[in-house]
Structure formats: structure tokens, C-alpha cells
C-alpha positions in Angstrom: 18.0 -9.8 -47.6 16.4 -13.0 -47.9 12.3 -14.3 -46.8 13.4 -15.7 -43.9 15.9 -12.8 -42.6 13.0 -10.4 -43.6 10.4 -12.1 -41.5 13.0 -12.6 -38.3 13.4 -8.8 -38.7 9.9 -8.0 -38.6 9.2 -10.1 -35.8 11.5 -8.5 -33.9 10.4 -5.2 -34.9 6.5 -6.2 -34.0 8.0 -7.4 -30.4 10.3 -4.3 -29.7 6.8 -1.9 -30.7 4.3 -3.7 -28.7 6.5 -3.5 -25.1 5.3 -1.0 -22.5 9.2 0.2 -22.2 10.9 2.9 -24.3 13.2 1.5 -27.0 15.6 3.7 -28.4 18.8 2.8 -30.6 21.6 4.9 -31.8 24.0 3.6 -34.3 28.2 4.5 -33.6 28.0 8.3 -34.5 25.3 8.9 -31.9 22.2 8.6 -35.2 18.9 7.1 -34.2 18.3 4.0 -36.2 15.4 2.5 -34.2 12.6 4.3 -32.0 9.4 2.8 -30.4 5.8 3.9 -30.1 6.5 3.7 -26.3 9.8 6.4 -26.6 7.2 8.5 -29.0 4.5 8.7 -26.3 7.3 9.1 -23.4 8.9 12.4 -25.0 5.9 13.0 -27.0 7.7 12.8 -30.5 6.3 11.7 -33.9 9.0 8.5 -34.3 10.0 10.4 -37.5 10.7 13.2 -36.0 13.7 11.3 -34.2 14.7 8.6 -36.8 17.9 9.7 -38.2 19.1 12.3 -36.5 21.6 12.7 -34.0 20.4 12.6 -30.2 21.8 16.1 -29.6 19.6 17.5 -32.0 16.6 15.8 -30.6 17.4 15.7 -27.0 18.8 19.5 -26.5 19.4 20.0 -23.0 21.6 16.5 -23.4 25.3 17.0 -23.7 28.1 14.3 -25.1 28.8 13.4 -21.0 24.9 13.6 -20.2 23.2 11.5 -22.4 23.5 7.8 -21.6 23.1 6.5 -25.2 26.3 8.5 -26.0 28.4 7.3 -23.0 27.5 4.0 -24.0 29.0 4.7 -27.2 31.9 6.4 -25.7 32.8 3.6 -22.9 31.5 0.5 -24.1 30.1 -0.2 -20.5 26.3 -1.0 -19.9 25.2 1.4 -17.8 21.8 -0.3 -15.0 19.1 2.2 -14.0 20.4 5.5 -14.3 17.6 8.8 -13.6 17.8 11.2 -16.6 15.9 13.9 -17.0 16.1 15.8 -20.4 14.0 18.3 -22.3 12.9 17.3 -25.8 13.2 19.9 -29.1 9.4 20.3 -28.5 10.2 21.7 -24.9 8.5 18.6 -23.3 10.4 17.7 -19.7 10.5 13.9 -19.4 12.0 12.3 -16.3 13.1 8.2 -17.0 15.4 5.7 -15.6 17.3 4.1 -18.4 19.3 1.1 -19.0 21.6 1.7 -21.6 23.6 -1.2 -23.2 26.0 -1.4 -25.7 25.3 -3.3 -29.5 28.1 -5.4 -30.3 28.6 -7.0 -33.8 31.6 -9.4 -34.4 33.3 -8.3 -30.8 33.2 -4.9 -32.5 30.3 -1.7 -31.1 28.2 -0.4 -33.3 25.8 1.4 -31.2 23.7 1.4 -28.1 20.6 0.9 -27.0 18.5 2.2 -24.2 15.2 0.7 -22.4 13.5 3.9 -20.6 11.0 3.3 -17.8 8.5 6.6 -17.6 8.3 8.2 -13.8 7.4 11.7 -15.1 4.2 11.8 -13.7 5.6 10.0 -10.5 8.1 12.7 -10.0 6.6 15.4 -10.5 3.8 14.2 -8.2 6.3 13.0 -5.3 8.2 16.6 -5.8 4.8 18.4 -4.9 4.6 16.5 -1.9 8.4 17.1 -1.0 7.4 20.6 -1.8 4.5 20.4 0.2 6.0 19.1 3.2 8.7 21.8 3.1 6.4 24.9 3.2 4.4 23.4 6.2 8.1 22.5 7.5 9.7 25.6 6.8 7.0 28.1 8.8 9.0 30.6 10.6 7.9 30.9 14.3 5.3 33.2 15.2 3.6 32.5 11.9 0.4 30.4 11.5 1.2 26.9 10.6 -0.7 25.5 7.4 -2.5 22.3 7.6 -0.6 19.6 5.2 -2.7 16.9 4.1 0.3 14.3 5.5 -0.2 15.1 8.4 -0.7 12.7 11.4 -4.5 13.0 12.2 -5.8 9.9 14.1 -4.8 9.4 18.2 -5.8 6.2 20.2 -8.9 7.5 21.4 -9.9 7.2 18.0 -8.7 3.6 17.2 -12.4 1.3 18.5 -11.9 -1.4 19.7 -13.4 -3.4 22.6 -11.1 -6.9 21.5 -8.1 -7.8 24.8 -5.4 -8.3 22.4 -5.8 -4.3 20.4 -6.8 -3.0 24.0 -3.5 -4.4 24.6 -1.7 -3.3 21.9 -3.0 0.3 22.1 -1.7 0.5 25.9 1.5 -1.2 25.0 1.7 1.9 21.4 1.3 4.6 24.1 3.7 3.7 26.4 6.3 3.6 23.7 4.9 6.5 22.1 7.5 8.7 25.0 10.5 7.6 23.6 12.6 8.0 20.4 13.2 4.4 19.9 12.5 2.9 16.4 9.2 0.9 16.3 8.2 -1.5 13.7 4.7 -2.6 12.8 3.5 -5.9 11.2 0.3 -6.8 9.9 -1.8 -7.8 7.2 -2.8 -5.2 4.6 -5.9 -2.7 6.6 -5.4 -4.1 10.0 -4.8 0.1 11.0 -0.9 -0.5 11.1 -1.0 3.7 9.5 -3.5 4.6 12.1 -1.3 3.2 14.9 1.8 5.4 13.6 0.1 8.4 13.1 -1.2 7.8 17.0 2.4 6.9 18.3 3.1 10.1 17.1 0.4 12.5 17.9 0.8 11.0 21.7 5.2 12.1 21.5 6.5 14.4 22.3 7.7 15.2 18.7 3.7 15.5 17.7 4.1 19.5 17.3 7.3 18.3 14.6 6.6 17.3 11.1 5.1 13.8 10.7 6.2 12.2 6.9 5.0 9.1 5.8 6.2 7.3 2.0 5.8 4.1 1.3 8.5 2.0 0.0 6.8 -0.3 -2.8 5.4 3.1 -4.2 8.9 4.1 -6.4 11.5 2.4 -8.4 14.6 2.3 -6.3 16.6 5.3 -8.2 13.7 7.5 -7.6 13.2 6.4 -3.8 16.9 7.4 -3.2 16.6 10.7 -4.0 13.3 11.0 -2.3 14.7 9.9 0.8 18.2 11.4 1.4 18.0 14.1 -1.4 19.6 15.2 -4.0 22.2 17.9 -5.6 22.6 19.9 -8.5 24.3 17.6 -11.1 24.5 14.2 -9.2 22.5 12.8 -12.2 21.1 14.4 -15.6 18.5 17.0 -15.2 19.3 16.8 -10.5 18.3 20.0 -8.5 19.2 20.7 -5.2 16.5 19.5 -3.5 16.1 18.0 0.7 15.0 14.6 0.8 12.6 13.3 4.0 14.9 12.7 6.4 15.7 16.3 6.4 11.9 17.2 6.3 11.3 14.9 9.2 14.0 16.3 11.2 12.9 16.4 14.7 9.9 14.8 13.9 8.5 11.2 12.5 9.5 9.1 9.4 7.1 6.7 8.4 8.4 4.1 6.4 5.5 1.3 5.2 5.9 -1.9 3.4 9.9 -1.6 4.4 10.3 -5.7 3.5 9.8 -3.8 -0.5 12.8 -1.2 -0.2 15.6 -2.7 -2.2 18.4 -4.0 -0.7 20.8 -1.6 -1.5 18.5 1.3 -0.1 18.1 -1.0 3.2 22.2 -0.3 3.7 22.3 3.1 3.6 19.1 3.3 5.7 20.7 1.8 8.2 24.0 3.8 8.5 21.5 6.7 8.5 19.9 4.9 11.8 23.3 4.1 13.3 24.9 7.7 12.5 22.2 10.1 12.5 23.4 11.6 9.3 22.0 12.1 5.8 23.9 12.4 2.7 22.2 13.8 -0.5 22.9 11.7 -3.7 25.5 12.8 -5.2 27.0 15.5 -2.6 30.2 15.1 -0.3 28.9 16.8 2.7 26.7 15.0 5.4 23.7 16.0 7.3 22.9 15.5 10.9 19.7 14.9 11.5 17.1 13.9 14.2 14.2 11.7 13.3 12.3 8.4 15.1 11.5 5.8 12.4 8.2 4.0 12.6 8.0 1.2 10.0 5.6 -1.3 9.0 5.7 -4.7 7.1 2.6 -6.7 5.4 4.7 -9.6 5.9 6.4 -11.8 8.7 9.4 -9.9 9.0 11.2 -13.4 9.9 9.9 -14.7 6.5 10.7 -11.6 4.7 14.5 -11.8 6.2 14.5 -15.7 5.2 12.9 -14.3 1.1 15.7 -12.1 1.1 13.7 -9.3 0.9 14.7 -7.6 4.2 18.2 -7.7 5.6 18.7 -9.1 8.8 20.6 -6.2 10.3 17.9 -3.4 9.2 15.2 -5.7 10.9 16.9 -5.7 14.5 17.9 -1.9 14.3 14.5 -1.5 14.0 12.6 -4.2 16.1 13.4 -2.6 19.1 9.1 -2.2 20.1 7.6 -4.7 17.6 4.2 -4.6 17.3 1.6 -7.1 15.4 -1.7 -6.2 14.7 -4.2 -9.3 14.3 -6.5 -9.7 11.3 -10.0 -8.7 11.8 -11.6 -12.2 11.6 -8.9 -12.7 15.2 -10.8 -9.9 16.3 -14.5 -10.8 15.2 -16.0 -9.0 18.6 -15.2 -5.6 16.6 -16.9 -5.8 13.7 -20.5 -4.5 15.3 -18.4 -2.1 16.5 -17.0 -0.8 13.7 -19.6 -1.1 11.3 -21.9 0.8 13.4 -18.9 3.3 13.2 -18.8 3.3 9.4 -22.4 3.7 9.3 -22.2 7.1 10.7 -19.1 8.1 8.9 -21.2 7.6 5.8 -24.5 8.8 6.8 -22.5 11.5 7.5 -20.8 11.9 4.1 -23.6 11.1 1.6 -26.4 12.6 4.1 -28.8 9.6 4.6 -30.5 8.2 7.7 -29.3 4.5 7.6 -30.3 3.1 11.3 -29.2 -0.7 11.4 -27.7 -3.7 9.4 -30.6 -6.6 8.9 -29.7 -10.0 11.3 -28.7 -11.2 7.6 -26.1 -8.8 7.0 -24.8 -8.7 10.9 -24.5 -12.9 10.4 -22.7 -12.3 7.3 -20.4 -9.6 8.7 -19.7 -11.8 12.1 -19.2 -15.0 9.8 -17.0 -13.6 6.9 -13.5 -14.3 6.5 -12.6 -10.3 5.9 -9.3 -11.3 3.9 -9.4 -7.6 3.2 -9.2 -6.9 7.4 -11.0 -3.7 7.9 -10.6 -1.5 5.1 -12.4 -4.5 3.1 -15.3 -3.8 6.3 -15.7 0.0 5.5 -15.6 -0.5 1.3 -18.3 -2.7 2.2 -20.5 -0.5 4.4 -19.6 2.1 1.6 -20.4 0.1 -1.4 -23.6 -0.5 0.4 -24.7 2.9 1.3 -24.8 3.7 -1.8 -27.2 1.5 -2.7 -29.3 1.1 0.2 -32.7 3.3 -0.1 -34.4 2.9 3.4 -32.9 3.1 6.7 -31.7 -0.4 7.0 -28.9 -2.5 4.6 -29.9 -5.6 3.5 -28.1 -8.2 1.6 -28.8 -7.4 -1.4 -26.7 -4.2 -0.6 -24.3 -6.1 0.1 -20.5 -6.9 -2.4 -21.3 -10.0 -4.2 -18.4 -11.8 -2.0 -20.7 -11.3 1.2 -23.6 -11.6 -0.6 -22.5 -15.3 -1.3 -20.7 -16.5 1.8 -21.7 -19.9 2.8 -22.7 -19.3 6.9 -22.7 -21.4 9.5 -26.4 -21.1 9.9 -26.6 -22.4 5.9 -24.4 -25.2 6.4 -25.6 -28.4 6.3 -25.7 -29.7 10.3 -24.1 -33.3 11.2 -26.8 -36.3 11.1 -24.9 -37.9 14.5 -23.3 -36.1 17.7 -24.9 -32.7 16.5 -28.2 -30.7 16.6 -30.9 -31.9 13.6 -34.2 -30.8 12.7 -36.1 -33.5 12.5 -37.4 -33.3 16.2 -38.9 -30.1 15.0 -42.5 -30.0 14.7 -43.7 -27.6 11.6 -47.2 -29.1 10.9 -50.0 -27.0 10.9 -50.6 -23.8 8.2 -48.2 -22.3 6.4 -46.5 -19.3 8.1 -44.0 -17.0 6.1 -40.7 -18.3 5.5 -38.5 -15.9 7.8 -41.2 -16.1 11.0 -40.3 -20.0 10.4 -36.7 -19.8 10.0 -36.6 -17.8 13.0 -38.6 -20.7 14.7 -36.0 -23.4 13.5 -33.3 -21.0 14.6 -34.5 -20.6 17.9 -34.7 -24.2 18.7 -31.6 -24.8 17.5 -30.2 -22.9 19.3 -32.1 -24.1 22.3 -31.2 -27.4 21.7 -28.0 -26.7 21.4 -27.1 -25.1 24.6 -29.3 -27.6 26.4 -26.9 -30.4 24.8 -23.7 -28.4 26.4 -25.1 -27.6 29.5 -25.3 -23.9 28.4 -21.8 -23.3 27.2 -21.6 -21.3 24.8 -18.1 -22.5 22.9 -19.2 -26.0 22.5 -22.8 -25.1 21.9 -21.4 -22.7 19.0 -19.2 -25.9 17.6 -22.0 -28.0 17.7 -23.6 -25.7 15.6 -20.8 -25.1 13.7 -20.9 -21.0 13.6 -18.4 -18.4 15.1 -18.9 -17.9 18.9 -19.6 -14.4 18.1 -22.3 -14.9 16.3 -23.8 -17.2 18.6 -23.8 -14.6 21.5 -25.4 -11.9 19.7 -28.4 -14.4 18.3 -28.8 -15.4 21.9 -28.7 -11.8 23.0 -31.9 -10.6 20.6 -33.3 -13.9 21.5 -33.6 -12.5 25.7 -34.7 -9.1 24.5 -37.4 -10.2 22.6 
């Protein structure tokens, strides 16, 4: 071997060590030739330990028509995303997906290779759930019903809100809340689409059914298969018999979030399962009637996921029949006192402290604030900040540094023509403290401002240039004090 082949083969090596996947290469008689530090930590093997020897005597529990590598070898046909699960001759259980391929020299094979994806922690963490659900499932009648942790829990009386649009919406959720008719949600990412769900449900009449959420962006597409519809003994290397969701749910609720992320393929066979009512565990003949209402939710358009080609067409207008969009929290801006008030007890609640109020800083901030995070950004923030905060009040300094460094309307720098200035304010005589005199300047402002516009509020607030919200409540401490 010359210099140059030498280095070209080293390279490679380097690259083929340093990726996240398992590499694992058998020659024509089924031999190991090359091994990865990824495929060591994956069956958690010493790379020596499999070098050399024949995949059998590594891989035990593997048989000639198990093992991908040795199909491969035996058909010559690449073989896309295939579960395995195999023991290792250290005992060691290790579920994967592999794409095996075959190694071609001169038209002629000469081995195979395999690229192996690691979902044994994800597996064995989505079967305890599975399991989970089907002991609170299975309870025979009579018998006291355990509390599972998926479990719907929140109802519309618990949704706050004093905004017309999610009044609206939460009148419009309860009314469809009687039927069985699919209902899908859209929404930005913590705009409450779960909390909306799990109230649809709890208001049914399938609320004293089982109630299963998953989320489809959460698992490979082999591994989401067999979590939905199930599985049988043998339908892939290392299968049990084992009921997928739909069967779980039957009777009850299916929650399916982030649906625009199921693979295509999936989105077929979920929606003969819609159309026919019947299940059919991978790998098994024999179908499954079952009864369950779909709720699903997108974080995206669904018209802009259809036009991605992320979400067929047909799935989206089996389930569309009550569409529902929840606005971001900045659309919603008279909630946010609301709901930080409501996080404020939550937390006192949880970390046993006495915080009372937010300081007119931090409530400006809050009304002001973009909240690209909706309102699961709100609470991390009223939770970041409780545990900071010392006294009974959170300040800005409490605050995450994206709050912290908003640019408000108040700190904006107001037009020279057509708006308010401050030169006509008068601030000779001594020096008073800085916030009695911003207070000053913001009170004339203000005044000002609403004298300009007659007293209405909207223009007076675009003349200012700060939300109309904000506006309202600095006029509202003004007449109290």
C-alpha cells in the first residue's frame, strides 16, 4: 500500500470513528472487519472483542434470517430502517434501527455494512409508559382505579383567561367536547393547545375512558409504528406481542401532537385507521376494531405544512372537522397580569415563599414583551425569578436576561414632530430621586398625550408608541393614587 492510499485509508477510518451512528462491517462469510467506537458503546463491547469474529458468535440471540448484516450478505438487497433488537454475548439487550447495505467491489459483494441508530433507552422508556397505560387501562370493574401520570388533568374552568377571542375559543372546545368528531388544534409552541385537549376530554363523555397522549416528533418512524398500532411476536427481530395506543385508547381519547412531524407513510395508515375503525398490529394478519376520538395538534399552519409536504392533504381534512387556533400570547396581551399573578401563586406555593407583587418595571416589561415563547416562556420566567427573588416583590433584576433587556415603549426615543416631547416639562428646582422624577415625566406624558387625542386611549397609546395595554394599566395606578 502506498503513502497516499495509506492516508486516504486513515482518513476514512478517522471519519467513520468520529460519527454519532454505529458502524459495523462484515466481510462475505459474515466476519467483522470494521467496528466503531459508536457500535462499542451501543452493545457495550470492547471493539476487539468483535473484530474478527463471526456475528453469530457475538450477537447470540441473532440467527442466519435475523440478523440484517447477514441477509445483506445473503440477498444482495439494501435493507432502509429496519428495528432489531438483539442480545450481545455479554447479555446486554440493545434495541436499534439499522440500515444495512451491501459492499460491492468490481460489480462483485464482498460484504455489508450496517449504520445502527441507538433507541434503547427510548424503548424501553416508551414500553413503561405503554405498560403503564395498560395496568390503569386494564382495571377490572369494582376495583380501585390507579392514578396514571397521563392522565387528562386540566378542565376549562382551569384555563384563565379574560381575552374575547380564548373566551371564545373555550365556549366553542366545550361545545364540541359532546361529540366524537376528530378535532385538530393549531398553535404556536405553549399557547395551552395540551391543556385544551385534556379539557375537551375531561368535559366528554369518554372522560371516565383512558386519555393517551404521544407526540409525533418524539420517535423515529419504525419505533412510532409499533407504538401506535402494536406489535407481534416475530414481525421484526427481537418483537413481542405487545398493544399499541389505539388499543389502549379504545373508548377513550388519542392525543396526537405535532401531527405535521409523523412521516408520511405513518399519516396513510392513520388515516385508514380513522376511516375504518380498525387497528392492525405490525406484522399480524388479524385486525382490531377499535373506538377512539382523535384530538391532534400542529405548531404549524396546517395549510403551509400540507404545501411543505409535511402533512398529506387527505389526513388534514379527516381531521379538520372542529379546527381550532389558539393566538399567541402577545394577541392576547390583556392575560398576562392575569396569568402571572397565577404563576406567582403556583410558585409561592411550590418553593414556600411570600412573593406579593411584580414591580411597575417588571409588569411594563411583561405587557411590552414579544413572549415568542407564548406562555410557557411567561411561567419559566416567573419561575426563573422566584428563585431568585428574596423579598416579597420581583424586580428586574430577577428577571431572564431577554426581559431584562427589552427595549420598551416607555425607553424608546419619542418623535421630535406630531408626537408628545419633553421639553415643555419643567424639572428646575432641587434634585429629587430619579424614579419620583421619572414618574413625574411619565405622568405628564401621559397627560399630554390623552389631552392631544381627546382622551382616546388607542391613539394616545400610538402617540406614545407603547402597547394599549400598558397604557391602561399606567392610567389605572395613576386614578388610584
Amino acid at each position: 500500500m502506498d503513502r497516499e492510499t495509506r492516508e486516504t485509508v486513515e482518513m476514512l477510518n478517522a471519519i467513520l470513528a468520529s460519527i454519532d451512528e454505529g458502524i459495523h462491517a462484515v466481510d462475505r462469510k459474515g466476519n467483522t472487519i470494521y467496528y466503531n467506537r459508536a457500535a462499542a458503546r451501543l452493545d457495550g463491547l470492547d471493539p476487539q472483542e468483535v473484530i474478527g469474529r463471526h456475528v453469530l458468535e457475538v450477537f447470540p440471540s441473532l440467527e442466519a434470517g435475523t440478523s440484517t448484516l447477514l441477509r445483506v450478505i445473503e440477498t444482495g438487497q439494501r435493507i432502509p430502517d429496519s428495528p432489531q433488537t438483539y442480545t450481545t454475548s455479554r447479555g446486554t439487550k440493545v434495541h436499534t434501527v439499522n440500515t444495512t447495505l451491501p459492499i460491492l467491489s468490481g460489480g462483485k459483494l464482498i460484504g455489508a455494512l450496517e449504520v445502527a441508530k441507538d433507541l434503547t433507552r427510548l424503548k424501553e422508556v416508551n414500553e413503561k409508559l405503554i405498560d403503564l397505560q395498560a395496568q390503569v387501562v386494564g382495571v377490572p370493574k369494582g376495583h380501585a382505579r390507579k392514578r396514571s401520570p397521563l392522565e387528562a388533568r386540566w378542565t376549562f374552568d382551569q384555563i384563565l383567561t379574560r381575552d374575547r377571542s380564548m373566551l371564545l375559543l373555550k365556549e366553542l372546545a366545550a361545545r364540541a367536547a359532546g361529540t366524537s368528531s376528530p378535532v385538530l388544534l393549531s398553535g404556536e409552541t405553549g399557547t395551552g393547545k395540551e391543556l385544551f385537549v385534556q379539557s375537551i376530554h375531561n368535559a366528554s363523555p369518554r372522560r371516565n375512558k383512558p386519555f393517551i397522549a404521544q407526540n409525533c416528533a418524539a420517535l423515529p418512524a419504525s419505533l412510532l409504528e409499533g407504538l401506535l398500532f402494536g406489535t407481534v411476536k416475530g414481525s421484526f427481530t427481537g418483537a413481542e406481542n405487545r398493544p399499541g395506543l389505539f388499543e389502549l385508547a379504545d373508548g377513550g381519547t388519542l392525543f396526537l401532537d405535532e401531527i405535521n412531524s409523523m412521516p408520511m407513510e405513518l399519516q396513510a395508515k392513520l388515516l385508514r385507521v380513522l376511516q375504518e375503525g380498525l387497528v392492525r398490529r405490525v406484522g399480524d394478519s388479524k385486525v382490531i376494531e377499535v373506538d377512539v376520538r382523535i384530538l391532534a395538534a400542529t405548531n404549524q399552519n396546517p395549510l403551509q405544512a400540507i404545501e411543505a409536504g409535511m402533512l398529506r392533504s387527505d389526513l388534514y381534512y379527516r381531521l379538520n372537522v372542529v379546527s381550532l387556533h389558539l393566538p399567541r400570547l402577545a394577541e392576547r396581551r390583556s392575560d398576562i397580569p392575569l396569568l402571572a399573578m397565577a404563576f406567582l401563586e403556583k410558585f409561592n406555593a411550590a418553593f414556600g415563599k411570600r412573593v406579593v407583587e411584580l414591580t411597575s418595571d417588571v409588569q411594563d416589561r411583561f405587557l411590552a414583551y414579544d413572549w415568542p415563547g407564548n406562555v410557557r416562556e411567561l411561567e419559566h420566567a416567573i419561575e426563573g425569578a422566584m428563585n431568585l427573588v428574596e423579598g416579597d416583590r420581583i424586580e428586574r433584576e430577577h428577571l431572564p436576561w431577554s426581559l431584562q433587556h427589552a427595549t420598551l415603549g416607555w425607553e424608546a426615543d419619542l418623535p421630535a414632530t406630531g408626537g408628545v416631547g419633553v421639553s415643555s416639562l419643567s424639572l428646575e428646582g432641587p434634585v429629587r430621586p430619579l424614579r419620583e422624577t421619572m414618574e413625574r415625566v411619565e405622568q405628564e406624558l401621559i397627560r399630554m398625550a390623552m389631552e392631544q387625542t381627546n382622551g382616546n386611549i388607542q391613539q394616545a397609546a400610538k402617540l406614545l408608541q407603547v402597547p394599549r395595554q400598558t397604557l391602561q394599566y399606567r392610567l389605572g395606578k395613576q386614578s388610584k393614587s
